[in-house]
SEDRENMI-454096 format. One record per residue (C-alpha): residue number from 0; residue in one letter; chain; y negated, x, z. Coordinates in steps of 0.02 Angstrom, whole numbers. Example, Ala and Ser with C-alpha at 12.3 -4.5 7.8 and 13.67 -1.06 7.14 Angstrom:
// SEDRENMI-454096
0 A A 225 615 390;
1 S A 53 684 357;
***
This chain:
// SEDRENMI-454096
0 X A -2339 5855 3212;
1 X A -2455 5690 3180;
2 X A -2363 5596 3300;
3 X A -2364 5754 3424;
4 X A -2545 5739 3435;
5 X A -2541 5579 3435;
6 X A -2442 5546 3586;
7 X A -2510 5722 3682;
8 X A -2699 5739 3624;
9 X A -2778 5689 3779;
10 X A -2643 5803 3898;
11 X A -2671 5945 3790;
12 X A -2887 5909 3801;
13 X A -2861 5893 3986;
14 X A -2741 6073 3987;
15 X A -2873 6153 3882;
16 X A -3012 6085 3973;
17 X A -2922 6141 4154;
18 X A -2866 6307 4100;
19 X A -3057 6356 4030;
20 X A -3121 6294 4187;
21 X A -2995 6404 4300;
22 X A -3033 6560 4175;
23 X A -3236 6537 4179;
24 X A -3216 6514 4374;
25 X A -3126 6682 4382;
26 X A -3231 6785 4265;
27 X A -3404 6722 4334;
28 X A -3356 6742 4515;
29 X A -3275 6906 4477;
30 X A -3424 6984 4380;
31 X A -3533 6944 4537;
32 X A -3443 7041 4640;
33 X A -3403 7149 4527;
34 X A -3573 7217 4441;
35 X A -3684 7122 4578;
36 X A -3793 7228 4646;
37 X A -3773 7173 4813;
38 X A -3603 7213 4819;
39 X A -3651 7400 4752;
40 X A -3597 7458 4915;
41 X A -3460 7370 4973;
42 X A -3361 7415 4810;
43 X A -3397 7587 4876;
44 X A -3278 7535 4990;
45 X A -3165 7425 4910;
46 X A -3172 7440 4720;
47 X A -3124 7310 4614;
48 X A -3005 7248 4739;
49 X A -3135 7148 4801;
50 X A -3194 7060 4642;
51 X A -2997 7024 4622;
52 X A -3001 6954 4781;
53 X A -3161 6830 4753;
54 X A -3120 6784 4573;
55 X A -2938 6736 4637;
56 X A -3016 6629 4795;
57 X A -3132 6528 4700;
58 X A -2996 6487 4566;
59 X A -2910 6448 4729;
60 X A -3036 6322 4791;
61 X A -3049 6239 4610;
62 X A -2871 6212 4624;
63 X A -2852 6157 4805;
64 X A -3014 6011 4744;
65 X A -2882 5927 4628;
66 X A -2714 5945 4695;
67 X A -2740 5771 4806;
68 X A -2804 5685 4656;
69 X A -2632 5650 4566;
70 X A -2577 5593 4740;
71 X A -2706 5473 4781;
72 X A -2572 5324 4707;
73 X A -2691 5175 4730;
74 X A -2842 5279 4627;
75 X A -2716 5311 4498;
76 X A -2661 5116 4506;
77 X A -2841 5060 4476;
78 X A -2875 5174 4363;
79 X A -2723 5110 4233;
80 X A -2752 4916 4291;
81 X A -2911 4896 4358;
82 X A -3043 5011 4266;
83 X A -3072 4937 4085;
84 X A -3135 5114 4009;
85 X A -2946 5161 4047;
86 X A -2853 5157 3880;
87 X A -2688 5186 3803;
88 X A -2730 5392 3798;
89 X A -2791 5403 3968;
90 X A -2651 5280 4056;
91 X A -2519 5402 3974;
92 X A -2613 5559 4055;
93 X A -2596 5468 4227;
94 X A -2416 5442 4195;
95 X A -2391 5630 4205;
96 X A -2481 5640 4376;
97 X A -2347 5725 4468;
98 X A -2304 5866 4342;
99 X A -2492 5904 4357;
100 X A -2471 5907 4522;
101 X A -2351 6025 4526;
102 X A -2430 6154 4404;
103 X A -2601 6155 4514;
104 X A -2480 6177 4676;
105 X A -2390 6354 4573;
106 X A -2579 6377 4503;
107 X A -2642 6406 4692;
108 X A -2464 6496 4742;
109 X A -2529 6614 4620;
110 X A -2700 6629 4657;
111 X A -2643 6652 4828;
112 X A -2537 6791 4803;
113 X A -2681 6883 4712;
114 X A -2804 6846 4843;
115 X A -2671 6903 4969;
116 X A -2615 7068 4872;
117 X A -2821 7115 4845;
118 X A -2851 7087 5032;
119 X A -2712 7190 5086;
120 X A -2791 7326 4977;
121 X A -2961 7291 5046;
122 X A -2898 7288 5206;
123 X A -2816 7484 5186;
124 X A -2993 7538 5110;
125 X A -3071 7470 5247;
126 X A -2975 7571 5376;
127 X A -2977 7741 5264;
128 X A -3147 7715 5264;
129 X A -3172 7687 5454;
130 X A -3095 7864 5469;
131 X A -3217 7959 5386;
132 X A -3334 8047 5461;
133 X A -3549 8004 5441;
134 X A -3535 8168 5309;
135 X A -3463 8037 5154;
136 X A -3520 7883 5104;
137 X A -3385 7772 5142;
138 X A -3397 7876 5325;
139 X A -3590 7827 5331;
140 X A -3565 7634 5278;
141 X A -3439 7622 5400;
142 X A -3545 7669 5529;
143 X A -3694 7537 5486;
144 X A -3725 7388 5583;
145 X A -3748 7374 5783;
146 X A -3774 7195 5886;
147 X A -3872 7114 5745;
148 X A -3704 7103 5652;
149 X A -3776 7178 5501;
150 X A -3623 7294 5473;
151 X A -3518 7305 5309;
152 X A -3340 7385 5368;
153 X A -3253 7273 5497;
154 X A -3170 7404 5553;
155 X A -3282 7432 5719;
156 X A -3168 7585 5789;
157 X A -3062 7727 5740;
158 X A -2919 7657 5841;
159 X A -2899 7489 5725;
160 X A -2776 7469 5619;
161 X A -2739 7343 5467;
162 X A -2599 7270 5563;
163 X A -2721 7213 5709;
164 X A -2853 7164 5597;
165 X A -2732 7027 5493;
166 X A -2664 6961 5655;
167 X A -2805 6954 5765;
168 X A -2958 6901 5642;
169 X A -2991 6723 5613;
170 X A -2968 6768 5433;
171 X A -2811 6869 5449;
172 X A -2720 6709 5551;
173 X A -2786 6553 5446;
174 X A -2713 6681 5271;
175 X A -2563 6689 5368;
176 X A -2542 6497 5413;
177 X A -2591 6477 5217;
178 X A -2477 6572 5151;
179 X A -2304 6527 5259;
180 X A -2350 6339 5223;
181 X A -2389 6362 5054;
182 X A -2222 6448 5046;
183 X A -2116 6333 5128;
184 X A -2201 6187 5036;
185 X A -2163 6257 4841;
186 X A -1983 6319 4903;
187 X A -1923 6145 4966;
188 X A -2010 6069 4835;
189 X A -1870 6128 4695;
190 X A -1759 6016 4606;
191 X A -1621 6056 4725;
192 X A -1693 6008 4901;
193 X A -1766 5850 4836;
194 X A -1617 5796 4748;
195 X A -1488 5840 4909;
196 X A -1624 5846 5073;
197 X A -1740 5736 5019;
198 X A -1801 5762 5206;
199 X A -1820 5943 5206;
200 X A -1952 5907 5081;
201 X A -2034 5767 5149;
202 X A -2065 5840 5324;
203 X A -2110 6003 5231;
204 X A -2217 5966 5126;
205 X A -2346 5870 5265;
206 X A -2356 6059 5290;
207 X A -2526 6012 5171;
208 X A -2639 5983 5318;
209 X A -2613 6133 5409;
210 X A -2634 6210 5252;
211 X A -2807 6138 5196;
212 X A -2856 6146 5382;
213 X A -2832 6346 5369;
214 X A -2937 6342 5209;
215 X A -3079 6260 5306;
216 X A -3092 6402 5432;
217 X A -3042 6559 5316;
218 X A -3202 6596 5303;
219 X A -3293 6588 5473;
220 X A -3274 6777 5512;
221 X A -3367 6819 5358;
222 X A -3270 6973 5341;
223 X A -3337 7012 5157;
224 X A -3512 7068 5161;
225 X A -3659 7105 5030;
226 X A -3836 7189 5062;
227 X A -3968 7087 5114;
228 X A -4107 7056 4988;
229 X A -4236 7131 5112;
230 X A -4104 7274 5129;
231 X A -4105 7297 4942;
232 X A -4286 7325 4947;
233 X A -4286 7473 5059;
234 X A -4125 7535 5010;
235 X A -4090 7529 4808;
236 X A -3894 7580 4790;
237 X A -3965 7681 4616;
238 X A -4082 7786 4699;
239 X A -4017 7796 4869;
240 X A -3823 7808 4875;
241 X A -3849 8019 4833;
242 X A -3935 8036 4969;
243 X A -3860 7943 5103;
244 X A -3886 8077 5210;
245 X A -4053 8064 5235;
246 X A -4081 7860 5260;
247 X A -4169 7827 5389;
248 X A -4143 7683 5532;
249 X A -4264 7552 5547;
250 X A -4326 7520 5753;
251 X A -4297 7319 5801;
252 X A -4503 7294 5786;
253 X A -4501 7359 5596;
254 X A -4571 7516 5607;
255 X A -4460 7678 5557;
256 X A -4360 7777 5729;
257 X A -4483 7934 5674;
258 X A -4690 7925 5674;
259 X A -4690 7956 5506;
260 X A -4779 7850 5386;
261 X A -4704 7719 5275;
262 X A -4653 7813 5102;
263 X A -4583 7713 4979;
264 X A -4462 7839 4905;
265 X A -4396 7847 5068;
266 X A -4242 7758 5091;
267 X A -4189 7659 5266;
268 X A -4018 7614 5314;
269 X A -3955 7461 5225;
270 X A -3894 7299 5328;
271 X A -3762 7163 5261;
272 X A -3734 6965 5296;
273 X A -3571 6895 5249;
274 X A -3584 6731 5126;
275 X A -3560 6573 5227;
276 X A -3392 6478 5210;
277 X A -3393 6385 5021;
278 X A -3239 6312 5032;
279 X A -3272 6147 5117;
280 X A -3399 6120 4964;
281 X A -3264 6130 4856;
282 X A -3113 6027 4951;
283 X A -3218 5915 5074;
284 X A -3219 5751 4942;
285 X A -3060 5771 4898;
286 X A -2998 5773 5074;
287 X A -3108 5607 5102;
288 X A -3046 5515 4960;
289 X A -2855 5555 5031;
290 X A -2868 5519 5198;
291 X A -2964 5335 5141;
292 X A -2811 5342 5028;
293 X A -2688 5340 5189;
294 X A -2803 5244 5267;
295 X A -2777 5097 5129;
296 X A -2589 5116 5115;
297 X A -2577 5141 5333;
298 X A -2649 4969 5324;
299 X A -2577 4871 5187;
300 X A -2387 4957 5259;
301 X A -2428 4867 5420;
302 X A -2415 4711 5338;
303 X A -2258 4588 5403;
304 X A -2114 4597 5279;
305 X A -2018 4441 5265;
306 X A -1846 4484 5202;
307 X A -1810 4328 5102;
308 X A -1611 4367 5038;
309 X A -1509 4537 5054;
310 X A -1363 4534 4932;
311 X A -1238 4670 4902;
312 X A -1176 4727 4721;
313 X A -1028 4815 4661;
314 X A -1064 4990 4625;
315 X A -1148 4987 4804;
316 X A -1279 4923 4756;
317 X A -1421 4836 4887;
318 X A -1523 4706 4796;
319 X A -1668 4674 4936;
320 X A -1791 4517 4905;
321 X A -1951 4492 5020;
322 X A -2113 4416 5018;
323 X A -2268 4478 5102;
324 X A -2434 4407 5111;
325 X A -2550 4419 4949;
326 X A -2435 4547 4874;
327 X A -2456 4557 4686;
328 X A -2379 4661 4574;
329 X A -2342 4667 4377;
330 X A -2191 4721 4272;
331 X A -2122 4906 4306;
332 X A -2219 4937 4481;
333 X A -2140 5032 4616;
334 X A -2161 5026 4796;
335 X A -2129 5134 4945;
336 X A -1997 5067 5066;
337 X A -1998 5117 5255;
338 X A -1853 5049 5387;
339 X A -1915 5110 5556;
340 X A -1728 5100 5621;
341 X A -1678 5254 5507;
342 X A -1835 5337 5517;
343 X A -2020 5289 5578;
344 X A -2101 5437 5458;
345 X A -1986 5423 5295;
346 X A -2051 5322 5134;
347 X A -1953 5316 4999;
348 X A -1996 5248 4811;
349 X A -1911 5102 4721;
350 X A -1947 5010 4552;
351 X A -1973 4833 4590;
352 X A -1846 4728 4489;
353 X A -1931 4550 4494;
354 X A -2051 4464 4385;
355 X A -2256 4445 4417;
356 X A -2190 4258 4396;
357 X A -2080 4243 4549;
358 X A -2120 4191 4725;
359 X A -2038 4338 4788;
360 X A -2030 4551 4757;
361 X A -1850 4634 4744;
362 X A -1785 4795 4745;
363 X A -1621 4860 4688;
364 X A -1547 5020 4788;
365 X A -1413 5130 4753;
366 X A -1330 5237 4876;
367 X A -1395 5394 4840;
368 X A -1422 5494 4981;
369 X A -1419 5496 5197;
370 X A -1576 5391 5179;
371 X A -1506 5234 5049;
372 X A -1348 5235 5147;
373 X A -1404 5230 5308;
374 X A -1509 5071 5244;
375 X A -1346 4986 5142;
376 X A -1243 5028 5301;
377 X A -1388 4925 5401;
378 X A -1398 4772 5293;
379 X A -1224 4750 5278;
380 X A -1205 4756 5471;
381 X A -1349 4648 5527;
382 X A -1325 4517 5393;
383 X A -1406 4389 5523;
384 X A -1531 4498 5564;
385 X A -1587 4630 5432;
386 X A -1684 4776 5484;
387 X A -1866 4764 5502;
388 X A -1940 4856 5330;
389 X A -2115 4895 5300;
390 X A -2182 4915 5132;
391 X A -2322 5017 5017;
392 X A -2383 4967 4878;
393 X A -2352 4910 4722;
394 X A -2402 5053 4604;
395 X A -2421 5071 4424;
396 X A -2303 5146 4297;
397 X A -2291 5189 4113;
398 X A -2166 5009 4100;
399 X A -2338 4907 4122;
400 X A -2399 4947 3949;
401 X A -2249 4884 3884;
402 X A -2314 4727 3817;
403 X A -2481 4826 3728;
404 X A -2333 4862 3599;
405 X A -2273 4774 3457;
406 X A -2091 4871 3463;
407 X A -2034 4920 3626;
408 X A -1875 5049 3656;
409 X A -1830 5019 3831;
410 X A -1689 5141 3888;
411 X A -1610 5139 4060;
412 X A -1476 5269 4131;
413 X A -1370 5202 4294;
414 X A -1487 5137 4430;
415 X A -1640 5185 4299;
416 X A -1626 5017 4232;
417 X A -1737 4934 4362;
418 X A -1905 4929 4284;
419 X A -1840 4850 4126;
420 X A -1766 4725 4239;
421 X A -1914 4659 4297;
422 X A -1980 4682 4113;
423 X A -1847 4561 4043;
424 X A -1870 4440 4184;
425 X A -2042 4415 4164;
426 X A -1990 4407 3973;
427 X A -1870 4272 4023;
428 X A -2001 4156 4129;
429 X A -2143 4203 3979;
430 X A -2031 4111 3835;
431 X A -1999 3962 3955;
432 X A -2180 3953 3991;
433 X A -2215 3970 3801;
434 X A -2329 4129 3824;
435 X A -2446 4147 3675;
436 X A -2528 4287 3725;
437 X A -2360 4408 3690;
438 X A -2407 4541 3578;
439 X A -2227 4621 3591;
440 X A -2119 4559 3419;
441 X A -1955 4636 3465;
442 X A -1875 4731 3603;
443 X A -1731 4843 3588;
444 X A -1640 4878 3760;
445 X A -1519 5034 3791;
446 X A -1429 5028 3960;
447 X A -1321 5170 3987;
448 X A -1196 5173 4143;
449 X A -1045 5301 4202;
450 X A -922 5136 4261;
451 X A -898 4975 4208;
452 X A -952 4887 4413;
453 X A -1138 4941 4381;
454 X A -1147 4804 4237;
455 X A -1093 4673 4370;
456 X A -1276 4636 4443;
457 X A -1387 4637 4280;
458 X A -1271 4528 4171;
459 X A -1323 4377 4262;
460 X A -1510 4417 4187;
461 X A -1452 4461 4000;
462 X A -1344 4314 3997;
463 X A -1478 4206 4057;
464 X A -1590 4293 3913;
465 X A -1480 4267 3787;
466 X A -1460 4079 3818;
467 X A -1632 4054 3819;
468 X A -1684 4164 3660;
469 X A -1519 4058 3564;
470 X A -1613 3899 3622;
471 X A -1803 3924 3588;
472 X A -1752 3995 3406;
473 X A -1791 4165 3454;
474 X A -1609 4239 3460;
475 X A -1662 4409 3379;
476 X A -1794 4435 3490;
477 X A -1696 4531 3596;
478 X A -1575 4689 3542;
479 X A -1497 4745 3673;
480 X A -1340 4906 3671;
481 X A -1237 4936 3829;
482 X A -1149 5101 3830;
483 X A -1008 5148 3939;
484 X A -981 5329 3975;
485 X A -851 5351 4104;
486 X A -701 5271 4014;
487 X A -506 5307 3977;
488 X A -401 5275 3839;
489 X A -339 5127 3945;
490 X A -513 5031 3929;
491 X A -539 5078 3768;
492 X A -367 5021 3692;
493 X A -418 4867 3796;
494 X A -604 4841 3701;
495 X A -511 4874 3553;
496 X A -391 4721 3567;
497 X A -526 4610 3627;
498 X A -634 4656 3484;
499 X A -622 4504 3390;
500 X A -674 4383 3562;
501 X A -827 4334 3543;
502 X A -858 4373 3728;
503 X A -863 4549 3792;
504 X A -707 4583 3877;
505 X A -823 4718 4015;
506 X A -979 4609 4032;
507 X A -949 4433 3999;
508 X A -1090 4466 3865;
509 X A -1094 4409 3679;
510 X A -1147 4596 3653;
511 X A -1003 4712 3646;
512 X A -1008 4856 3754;
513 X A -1004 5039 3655;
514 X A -911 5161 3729;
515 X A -980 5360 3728;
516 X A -1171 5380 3731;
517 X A -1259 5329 3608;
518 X A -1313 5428 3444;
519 X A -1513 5424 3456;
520 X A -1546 5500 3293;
521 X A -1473 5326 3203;
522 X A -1546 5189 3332;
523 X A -1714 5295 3302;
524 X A -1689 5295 3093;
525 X A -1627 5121 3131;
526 X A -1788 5057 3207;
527 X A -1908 5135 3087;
528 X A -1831 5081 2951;
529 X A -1856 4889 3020;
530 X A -2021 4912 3069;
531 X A -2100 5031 2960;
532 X A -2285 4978 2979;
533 X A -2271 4942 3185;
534 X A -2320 5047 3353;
535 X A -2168 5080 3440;
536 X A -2176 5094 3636;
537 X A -2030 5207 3702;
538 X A -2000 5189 3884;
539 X A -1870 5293 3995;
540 X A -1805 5267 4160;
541 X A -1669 5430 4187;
542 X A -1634 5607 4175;
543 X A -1744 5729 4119;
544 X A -1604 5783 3999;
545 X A -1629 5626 3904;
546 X A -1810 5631 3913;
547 X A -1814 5784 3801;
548 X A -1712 5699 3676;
549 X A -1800 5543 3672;
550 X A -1956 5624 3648;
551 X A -1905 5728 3510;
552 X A -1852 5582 3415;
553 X A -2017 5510 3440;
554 X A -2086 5651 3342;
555 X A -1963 5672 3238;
556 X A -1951 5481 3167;
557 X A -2159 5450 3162;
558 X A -2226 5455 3021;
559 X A -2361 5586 2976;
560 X A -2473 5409 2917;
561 X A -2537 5366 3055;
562 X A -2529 5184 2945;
563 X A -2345 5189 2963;
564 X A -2226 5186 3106;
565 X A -2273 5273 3263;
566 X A -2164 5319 3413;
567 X A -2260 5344 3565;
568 X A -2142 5408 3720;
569 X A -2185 5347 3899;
570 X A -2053 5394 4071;
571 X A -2076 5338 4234;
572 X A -2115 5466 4383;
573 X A -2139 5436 4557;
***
């Protein structure tokens, strides 16, 4: 539990903080339309479908204010390497950016259906109401207003119906364009479609500006109207609604239709404004700071890209290096790759697996999809001439707090071991440089792959680490497990007879390979038992599956002192 706080106090201040805010917003704006007396009349009309349908919007507009902010990549990037009041707490809050994107993007699919459901109500009230005759209330109020627009029921004639009024009101059409692209934006944005048509949800979900362009203009018509103040005056809903028969029109000069004197227990027909549109207060910063956002990144993608070496791994594997004009990046950064020969609109992520110390930026891609084998096929047939790329970025990660950590866990599944590539590479160049501002006493490095050809690419590194930890003394430095978990008796039975070589018979490495995946609850009790007094950074690049586990262990193996060893869990996501 210690360690549960201590790794998810500030996400769980920031949940409680959020979900207050979205409940206050709902009960104050419902209570005004609710028990506000201007609104008397129109829930004479409508009920409490109406508050519903406020109290929902306004929750909607709160929501719709942040949802850019966890996508704005290069003010999340300054704020984890730039801003100095940004500490260990805060950078891990900013790591979970995109699963707080995604709960404010099902928070407004909510809100929308309740604003939708309420209107559809109000709308059927409306039109009941239209039909009644001057002889009811609802009949009367349906009947006030003239040219001056002062009138409270929309519905202007008998012959209306709700159909017409969602379809043909400036209202009815932007809720409609709302609602089909908020639809088709949280459908494609499941697991499923992005794993398998990563397109379907890229083009999709740029559904977002015809979205927040609808919420701009919801709210022109004005369709939801309250009395005027100088309405209330002559026409108090407490003493006047009983005897709505008898109100009494006010002529365009001021003076009453009759030649009577002005009484005041007289009451005159009431008039209604609707509110002018709010939600541009709410969403027009956001929408500022996102388009300078695309702005920035339009910019810095339009940048020349000089591809520098293109070299193909088993496994297929593309390992890309470039250089581009006062690019800078540190360890664990990711960038967003475009090749306008596949596609001119398509920008895909990758983990940058270079050093901050090398003259040049690399990625490493798998085949993975249409997009990543388009772009192998390409390289490998224009080996002269590689593709023209344009790139975004870098942006930060969780991996660039890696050195704030005395003990560092790095674990890597498959392709996921990019980050910590770049991480023991800039390890590698900081122990030939003799680096004495390291804070980091010992890393221990889990790579975990299906075949034995995804090793081929990243031995080169370890091999090179290992030589140079042996020779500056520092051979311990370094712990690293590989784990094999596609494998047949054959291999095995093999490993087993090369056992006693000092080489690894898969790898070339002096570390043997294990075979199976590895038992976390032991390298966990393994670690704390070495460093019982240390902070111990845990860092994931893989499945979700694993993420669970590893997290678990975190809390499981920290100790309730916060004196004593500490596991503090940190995954990439991008």
């Amino acid at each position: 539990m210690g360690n549960w706080i201590a790794n998810n106090w500030f996400s769980a201040l920031v949940m409680v903080a959020w979900l207050g805010l979205n409940i206050f917003i709902f009960v104050h704006f419902f209570m005004i339309f609710e028990k506000g007396g201007n609104y008397a009349y129109t829930r004479v009309l409508l009920g409490s479908a109406l508050a519903w349908a406020r109290g929902s919007a306004a929750c909607l507009n709160f929501n719709c204010l942040l949802i850019l902010l966890p996508v704005c990549r290069n003010l999340l990037s300054f704020l984890r390497g730039s801003c100095s009041c940004c500490r260990r707490s805060m950078r891990k809050q900013l790591d979970h950016n995109l699963a707080f994107h995604k709960l404010l993007g099902y928070t407004i699919a909510l809100m929308t259906a309740v604003h939708t459901i309420a209107h559809l109500f109000n709308l059927e009230w409306f039109h009941d109401a239209a039909q009644e005759g001057k002889n009811t209330l609802p009949g009367m109020l349906s009947s006030v207003g003239d040219d001056d627009n002062d009138w409270v029921n929309p519905f202007r004639s008998k012959t209306a119906t709700p159909s017409s009024m969602a379809f043909t009101t400036i209202a009815g059409v932007t809720g409609v364009v709302i609602t089909l692209a908020l639809i088709l934006m949280i459908t494609s944005s499941t697991e499923f479609i992005r794993r398998s048509y990563f397109e379907v949800f890229w083009y999709t979900h740029h559904l977002f500006i015809l979205f927040f362009a609808g919420l701009l203009i919801h709210g022109v018509g004005r369709l939801v109207r309250g009395q005027t103040s100088d309405s209330m005056e002559s026409n108090q809903y407490e003493k006047c609604a009983k005897s709505f028969s008898k109100w009494q029109r006010i002529s365009r000069d001021g003076e009453e239709d009759d030649d009577e004197d002005h009484d005041d227990d007289k009451c005159y027909m009431p008039s209604f404004r609707g509110n002018p549109p709010a939600t541009w207060m709410w969403i027009l910063a956001p929408i500022i700071l996102y388009i300078l956002e695309r702005i920035i990144r339009f910019f810095r993608s339009q940048q020349t890209v000089v591809i520098r070496k293109a070299v193909s791994h088993p496994s297929k594997v593309l390992e890309i290096q470039m250089q581009k004009r006062g690019f800078r990046m540190e360890v664990g950064q990711y960038i967003f790759i475009n090749c306008p020969s596949i596609s001119a609109l398509e920008w895909h992520p990758f983990t940058m697996t270079s050093a901050p110390e090398e003259d040049f930026f690399s990625v490493h891609i798998r085949s993975a999809g249409d997009w990543t084998e388009k772009l192998i096929d390409l390289f490998q047939q224009q080996a002269d001439n590689p593709p023209k790329l344009s790139v975004d970025g870098p942006f930060g990660t969780a991996s660039e707090d890696v050195f704030q950590y005395e003990v560092s866990m790095l674990v890597g599944a498959g392709i996921g071991v990019t980050p910590f590539a770049s991480i023991l590479k800039s390890l590698w160049y900081k122990f030939q440089n003799e680096d004495q501002r390291l804070k980091t006493k010992k890393i221990y490095f889990y790579w975990i792959c299906r075949e034995t050809g995804a090793f081929a690419w990243f031995a080169d590194l370890l091999r090179s680490l290992e030589q140079e930890m042996i020779g500056s003394g520092k051979e311990g430095f370094l712990n690293y497990r590989l784990f094999l978990t596609n494998w047949d008796s054959t291999l095995a039975g093999h490993a087993t007879i090369n056992f006693d070589v000092a080489i690894d018979s898969v790898t070339g490495l002096r570390q043997k390979t294990s075979y199976g995946r590895p038992n976390w609850e032991v390298e966990f009790s393994k670690v704390a038992d070495v460093h019982p007094w240390s902070t111990v950074g845990v860092f994931l690049c893989g499945p979700v599956v694993l993420g669970k586990t590893l997290q678990q262990c975190c809390h499981q193996y920290s100790s309730m002192d916060p004196r004593k060893v500490q596991f503090y869990f940190n995954k990439e996501n991008f």
